[in-house]
C-alpha positions as CSV (number, residue, x, y, z in Angstrom):
1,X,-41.8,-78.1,58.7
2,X,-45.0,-78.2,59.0
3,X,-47.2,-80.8,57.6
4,X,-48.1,-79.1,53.8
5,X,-44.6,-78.4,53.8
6,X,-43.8,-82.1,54.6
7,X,-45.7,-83.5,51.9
8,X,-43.8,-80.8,49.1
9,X,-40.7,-81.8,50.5
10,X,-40.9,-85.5,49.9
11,X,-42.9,-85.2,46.6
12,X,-39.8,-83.0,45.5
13,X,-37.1,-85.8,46.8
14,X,-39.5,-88.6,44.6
15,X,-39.0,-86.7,41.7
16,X,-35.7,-86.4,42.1
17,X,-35.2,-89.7,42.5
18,X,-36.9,-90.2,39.2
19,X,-34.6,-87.9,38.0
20,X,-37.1,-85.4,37.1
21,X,-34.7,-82.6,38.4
22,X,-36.3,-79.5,37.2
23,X,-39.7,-80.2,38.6
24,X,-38.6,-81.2,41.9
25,X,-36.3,-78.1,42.1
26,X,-39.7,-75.9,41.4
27,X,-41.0,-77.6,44.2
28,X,-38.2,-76.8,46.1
29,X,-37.7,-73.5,45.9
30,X,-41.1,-72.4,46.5
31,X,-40.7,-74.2,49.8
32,X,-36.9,-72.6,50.6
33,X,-38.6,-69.2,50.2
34,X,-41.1,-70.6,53.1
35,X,-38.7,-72.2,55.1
36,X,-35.2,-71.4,54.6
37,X,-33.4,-75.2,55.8
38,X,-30.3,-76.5,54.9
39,X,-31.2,-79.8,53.7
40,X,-33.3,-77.6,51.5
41,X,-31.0,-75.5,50.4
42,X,-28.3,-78.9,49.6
43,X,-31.5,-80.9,47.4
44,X,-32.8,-77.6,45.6
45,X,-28.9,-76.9,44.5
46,X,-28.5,-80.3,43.5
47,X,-31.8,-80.5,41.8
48,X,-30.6,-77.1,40.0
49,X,-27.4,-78.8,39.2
50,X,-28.3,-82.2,37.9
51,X,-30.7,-80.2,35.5
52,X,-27.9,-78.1,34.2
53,X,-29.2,-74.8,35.5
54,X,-26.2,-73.8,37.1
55,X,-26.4,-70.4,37.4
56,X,-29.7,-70.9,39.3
57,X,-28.0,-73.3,41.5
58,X,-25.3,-70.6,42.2
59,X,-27.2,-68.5,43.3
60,X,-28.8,-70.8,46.4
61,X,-25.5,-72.4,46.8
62,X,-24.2,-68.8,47.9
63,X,-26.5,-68.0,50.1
64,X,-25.7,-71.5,52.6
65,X,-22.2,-72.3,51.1
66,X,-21.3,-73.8,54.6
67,X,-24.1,-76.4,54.1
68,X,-22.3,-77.9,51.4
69,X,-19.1,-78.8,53.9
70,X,-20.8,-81.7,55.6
71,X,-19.6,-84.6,53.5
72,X,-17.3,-85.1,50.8
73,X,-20.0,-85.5,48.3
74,X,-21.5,-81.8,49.1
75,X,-18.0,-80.4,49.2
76,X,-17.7,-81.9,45.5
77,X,-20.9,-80.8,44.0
78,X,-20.1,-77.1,45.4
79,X,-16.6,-77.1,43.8
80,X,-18.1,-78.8,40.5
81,X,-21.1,-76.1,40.6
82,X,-18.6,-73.2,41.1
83,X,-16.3,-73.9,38.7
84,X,-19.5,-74.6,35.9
85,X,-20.1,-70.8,36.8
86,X,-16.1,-70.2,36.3
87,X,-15.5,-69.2,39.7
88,X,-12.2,-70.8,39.9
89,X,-10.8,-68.5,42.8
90,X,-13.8,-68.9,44.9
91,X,-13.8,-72.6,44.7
92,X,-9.9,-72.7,45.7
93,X,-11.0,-70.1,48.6
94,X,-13.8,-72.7,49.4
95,X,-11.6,-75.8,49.4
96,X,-9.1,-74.1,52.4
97,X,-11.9,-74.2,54.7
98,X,-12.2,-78.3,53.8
99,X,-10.6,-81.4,56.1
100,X,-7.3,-81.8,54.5
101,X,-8.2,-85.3,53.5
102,X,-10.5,-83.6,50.7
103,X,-8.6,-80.9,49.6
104,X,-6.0,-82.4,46.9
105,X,-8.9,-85.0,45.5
106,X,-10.5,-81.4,44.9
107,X,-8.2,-79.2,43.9
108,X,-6.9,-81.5,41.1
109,X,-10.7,-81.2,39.9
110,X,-10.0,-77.6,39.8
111,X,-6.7,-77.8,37.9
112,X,-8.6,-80.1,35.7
113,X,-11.0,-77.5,35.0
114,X,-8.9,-74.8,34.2
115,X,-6.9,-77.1,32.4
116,X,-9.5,-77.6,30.2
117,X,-10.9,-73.9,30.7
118,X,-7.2,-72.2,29.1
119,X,-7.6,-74.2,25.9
120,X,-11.4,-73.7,25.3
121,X,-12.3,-70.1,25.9
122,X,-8.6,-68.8,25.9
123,X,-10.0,-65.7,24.0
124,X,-12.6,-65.3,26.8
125,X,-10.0,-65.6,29.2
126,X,-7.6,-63.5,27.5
127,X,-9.9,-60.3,27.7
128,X,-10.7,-60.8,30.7
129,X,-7.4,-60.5,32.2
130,X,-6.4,-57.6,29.7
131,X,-9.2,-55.9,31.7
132,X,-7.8,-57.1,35.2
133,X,-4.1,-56.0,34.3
134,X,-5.3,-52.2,33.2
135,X,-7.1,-52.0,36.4
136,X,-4.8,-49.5,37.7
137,X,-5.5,-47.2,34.6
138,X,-9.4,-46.8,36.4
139,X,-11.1,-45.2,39.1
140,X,-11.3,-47.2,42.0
141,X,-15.2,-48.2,41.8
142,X,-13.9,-49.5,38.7
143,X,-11.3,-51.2,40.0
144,X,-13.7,-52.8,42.3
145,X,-15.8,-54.4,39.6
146,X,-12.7,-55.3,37.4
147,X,-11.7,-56.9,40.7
148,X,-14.6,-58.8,41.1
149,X,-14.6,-59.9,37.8
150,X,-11.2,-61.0,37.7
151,X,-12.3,-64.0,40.2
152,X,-13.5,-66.2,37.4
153,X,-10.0,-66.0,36.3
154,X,-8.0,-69.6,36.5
155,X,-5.2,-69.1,39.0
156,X,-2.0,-68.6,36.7
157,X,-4.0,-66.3,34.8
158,X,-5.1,-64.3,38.3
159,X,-1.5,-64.4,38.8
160,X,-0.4,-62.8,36.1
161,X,-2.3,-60.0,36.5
162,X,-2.2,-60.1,40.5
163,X,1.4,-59.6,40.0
164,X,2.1,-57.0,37.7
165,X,-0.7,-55.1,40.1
166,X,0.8,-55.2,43.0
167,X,3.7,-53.4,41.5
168,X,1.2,-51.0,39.9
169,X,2.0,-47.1,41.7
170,X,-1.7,-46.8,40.1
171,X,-3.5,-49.8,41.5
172,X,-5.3,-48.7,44.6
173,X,-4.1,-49.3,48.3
174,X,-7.0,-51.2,49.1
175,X,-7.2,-53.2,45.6
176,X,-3.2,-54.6,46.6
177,X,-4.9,-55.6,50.1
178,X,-7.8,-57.2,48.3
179,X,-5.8,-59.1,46.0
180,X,-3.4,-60.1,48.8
181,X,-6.2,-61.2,50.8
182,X,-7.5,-63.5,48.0
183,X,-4.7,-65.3,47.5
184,X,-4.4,-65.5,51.3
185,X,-7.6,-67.0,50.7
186,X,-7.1,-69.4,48.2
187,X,-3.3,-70.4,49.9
188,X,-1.5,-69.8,47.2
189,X,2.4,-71.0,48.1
190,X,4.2,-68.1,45.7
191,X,6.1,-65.3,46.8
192,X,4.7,-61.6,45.2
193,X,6.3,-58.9,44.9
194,X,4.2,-55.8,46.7
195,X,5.0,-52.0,46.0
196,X,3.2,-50.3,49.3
197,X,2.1,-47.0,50.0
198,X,6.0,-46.5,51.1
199,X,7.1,-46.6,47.5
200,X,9.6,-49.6,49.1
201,X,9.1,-53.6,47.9
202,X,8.1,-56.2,50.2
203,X,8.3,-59.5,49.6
204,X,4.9,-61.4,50.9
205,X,3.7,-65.2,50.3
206,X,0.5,-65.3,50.9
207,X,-0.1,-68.6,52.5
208,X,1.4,-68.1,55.2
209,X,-0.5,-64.9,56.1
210,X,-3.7,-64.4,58.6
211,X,-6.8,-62.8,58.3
212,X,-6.9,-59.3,59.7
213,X,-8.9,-60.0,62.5
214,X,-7.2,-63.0,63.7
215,X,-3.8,-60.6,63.7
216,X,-2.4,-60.0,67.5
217,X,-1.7,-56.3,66.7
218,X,-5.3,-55.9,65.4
219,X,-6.8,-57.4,68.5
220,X,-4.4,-55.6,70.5
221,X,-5.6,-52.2,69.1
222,X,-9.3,-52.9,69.5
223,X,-9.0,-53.8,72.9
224,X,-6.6,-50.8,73.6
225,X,-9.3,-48.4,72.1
226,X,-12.7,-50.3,73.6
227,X,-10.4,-49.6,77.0
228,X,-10.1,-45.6,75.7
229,X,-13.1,-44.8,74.0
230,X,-15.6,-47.4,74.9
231,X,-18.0,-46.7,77.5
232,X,-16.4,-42.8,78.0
233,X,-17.3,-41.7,74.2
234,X,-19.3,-43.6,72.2
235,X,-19.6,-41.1,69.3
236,X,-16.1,-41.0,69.4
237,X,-15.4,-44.5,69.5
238,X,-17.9,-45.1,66.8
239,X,-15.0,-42.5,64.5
240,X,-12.0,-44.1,65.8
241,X,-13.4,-47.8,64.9
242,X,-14.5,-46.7,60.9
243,X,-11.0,-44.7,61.2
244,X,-9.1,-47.8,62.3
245,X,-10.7,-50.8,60.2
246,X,-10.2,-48.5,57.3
247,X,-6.4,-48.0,58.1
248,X,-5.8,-51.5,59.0
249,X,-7.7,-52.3,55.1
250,X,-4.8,-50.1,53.5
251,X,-2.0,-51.5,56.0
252,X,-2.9,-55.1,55.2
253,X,-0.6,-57.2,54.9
254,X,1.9,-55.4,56.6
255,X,-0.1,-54.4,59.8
256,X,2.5,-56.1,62.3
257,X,5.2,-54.9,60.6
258,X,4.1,-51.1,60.3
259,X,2.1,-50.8,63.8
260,X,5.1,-51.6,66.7
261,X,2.8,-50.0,69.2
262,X,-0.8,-50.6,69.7
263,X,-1.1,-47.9,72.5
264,X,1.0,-45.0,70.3
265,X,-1.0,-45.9,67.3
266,X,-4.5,-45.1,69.6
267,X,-3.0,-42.3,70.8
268,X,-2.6,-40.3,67.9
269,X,-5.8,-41.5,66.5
270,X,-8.0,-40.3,69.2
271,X,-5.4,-37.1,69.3
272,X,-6.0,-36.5,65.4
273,X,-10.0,-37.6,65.7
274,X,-9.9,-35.0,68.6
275,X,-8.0,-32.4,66.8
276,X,-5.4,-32.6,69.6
277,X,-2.5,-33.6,67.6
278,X,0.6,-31.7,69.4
279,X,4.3,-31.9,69.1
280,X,7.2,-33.9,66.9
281,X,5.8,-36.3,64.5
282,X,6.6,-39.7,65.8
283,X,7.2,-42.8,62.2
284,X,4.1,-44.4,63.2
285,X,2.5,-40.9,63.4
286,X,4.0,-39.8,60.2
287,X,2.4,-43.3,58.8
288,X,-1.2,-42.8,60.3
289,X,-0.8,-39.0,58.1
290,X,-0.1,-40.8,55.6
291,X,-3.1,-43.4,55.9
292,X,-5.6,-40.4,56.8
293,X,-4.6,-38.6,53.3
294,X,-5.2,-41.9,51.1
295,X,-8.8,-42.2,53.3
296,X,-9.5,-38.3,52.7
297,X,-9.1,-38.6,48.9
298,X,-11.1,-41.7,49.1
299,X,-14.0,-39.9,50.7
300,X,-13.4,-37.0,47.9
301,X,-13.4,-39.6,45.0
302,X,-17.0,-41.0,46.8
C-alpha cells in the first residue's frame, strides 16, 4: 500500500471499530478495487456483513473464498455469510476443505440453519425443488441453471431431488456427473442410486469418491496422450484433450471402472480424431462411440 492507501485503510478499520460498518465498508471497497489484498478483502466482507448487506458481502467473499480459511473466526463468518445468502451446499462444499477440528462446530451451524430454513420459507423451498426435480423434462442450458439454482437448496431437500435425477433416462449425462460431483463435494456419506449412459444401476457414495483430476486413470491418460500427441501434433493434441476432458465429464464417476486401458482408450481416440478407425470394435471402443454420439448431439443442441 502505498501511503494514501494506508491512511484509507486505517480510517476504514476505526470506523469499524466504532461499529460504523457501512461507511468503513465504502471505504473499503474503493480501496479493494485499487489494491486487491486479502486482509482487504476479509475487513470489507465483514464490514458488509456486520451491516447486514449480505449479498454485497457475497459477492467479495467469492472472489477470495480461500482468505476466509485462516482462522476459525474467518471460516465462521464465511459459513454464516453463505448460508444468509442460502447457499447451503456451497457452505458444506466449503467446510470439506476446513481442519477437521472445525468442521462439526460448523456444520451443526449449517444444520441449524436449514433447520430453521425448512420451517420458515418451506413454500420457497418447496418450488424450488419442484423446479430441480423436473430438470430432466428441459433442455440442457436449462438444466444448467435449474442446477445452479438448486444449490441454495438444504441438503435433504438436494437429495430428494438429486436422487430421483440420477435415475432420470432424461436428466443429462453431464447433469448426473455434476450432481455427483457436488455431493462429492460436500461429502455426503449416502449411497445413490445412478442410471448411466449404459441403461445399468450403479450404486455410488459419494464421499468416498475423488476429483477427476486426482483419478490415476485420468492422469494415466493425459500422460499417455502428452507422450502421443504432444510435441508431434499440437493441433491434434489440442482435439484429443477437448475430446478427452469432455468424455471423462460424461464418464464421471465411473471413469476407473469404464476405462481398463489408458493406452487402448488413446488409441482409438487419436484413430477416430484421425479418421483411422479400422477393424472389430473393441468394449472400450464401442463405449468411446458411445461418448462421441452424446458429445455430437451436444454440439448440435449448442
Amino acid at each position: 500500500m502505498n501511503k494514501e492507501q494506508s491512511e484509507k485503510y486505517q480510517k476504514a478499520l476505526h470506523l469499524m471499530t466504532e461499529e460504523k460498518w457501512l461507511d468503513g465498508a465504502t471505504i473499503l471497497e474503493d480501496l479493494i478495487n485499487e489494491l486487491p489484498n486479502d486482509d482487504v478483502s476479509r475487513h470489507l466482507v465483514r464490514a458488509f456483513y456486520e451491516a447486514r448487506q449480505y449479498q454485497r458481502a457475497f459477492v467479495y467473499f467469492i472472489e477470495q473464498p480461500l482468505a476466509f480459511t485462516e482462522t476459525f473466526n474467518e471460516a465462521r463468518l464465511a459459513v454464516r455469510l453463505m448460508l444468509h445468502n442460502q447457499s447451503y451446499m456451497a457452505a458444506r462444499q466449503f467446510i470439506v476443505e476446513l481442519p477437521t477440528t472445525w468442521q462439526n462446530t460448523l456444520r451443526r451451524d449449517v444444520e441449524e440453519t436449514e433447520m430453521v430454513a425448512g420451517q420458515k420459507y418451506r413454500a420457497t423451498i418447496h418450488t424450488l425443488l419442484r423446479s430441480f426435480y423436473h430438470l430432466g423434462d428441459c433442455s440442457l442450458s436449462e438444466q444448467q441453471e435449474r442446477l445452479s439454482e438448486a444449490q441454495q437448496l438444504p441438503l435433504n431437500d438436494y437429495l430428494i431431488g438429486a436422487q430421483f435425477l440420477l435415475r432420470d433416462p432424461f436428466t443429462h449425462e453431464l447433469i448426473k456427473a455434476s450432481i455427483i460431483d457436488t455431493l462429492r463435494q460436500a461429502a455426503v456419506n449416502k449411497v445413490v442410486t445412478l442410471r448411466w449412459i449404459d441403461k445399468r444401476d450403479y450404486q455410488i457414495n459419494p464421499s468416498r469418491l475423488q476429483a477427476i483430476d486426482d483419478l490415476l486413470t485420468v492422469k494415466e491418460l493425459r500422460q499417455e496422450l502428452n507422450r502421443r500427441l504432444g510435441s508431434k501434433n499440437p493441433t491434434q493434441f489440442q482435439l484429443a484433450s477437448q475430446e478427452l476432458q469432455l468424455q471423462l465429464m460424461i464418464l464421471y464417476p465411473l471413469i476407473d471402472e469404464k476405462i481398463t486401458s489408458p493406452a487402448e482408450w488413446i488409441n482409438y481416440l487419436i484413430d477416430t480424431i484421425s479418421g483411422n478407425e479400422e477393424g472389430e470394435k473393441t468394449p472400450l471402443a464401442r463405449l468411446q462411440d458411445s461418448l462421441t454420439k452424446i458429445i455430437d448431439d451436444l454440439s448440435e443442441k449448442h
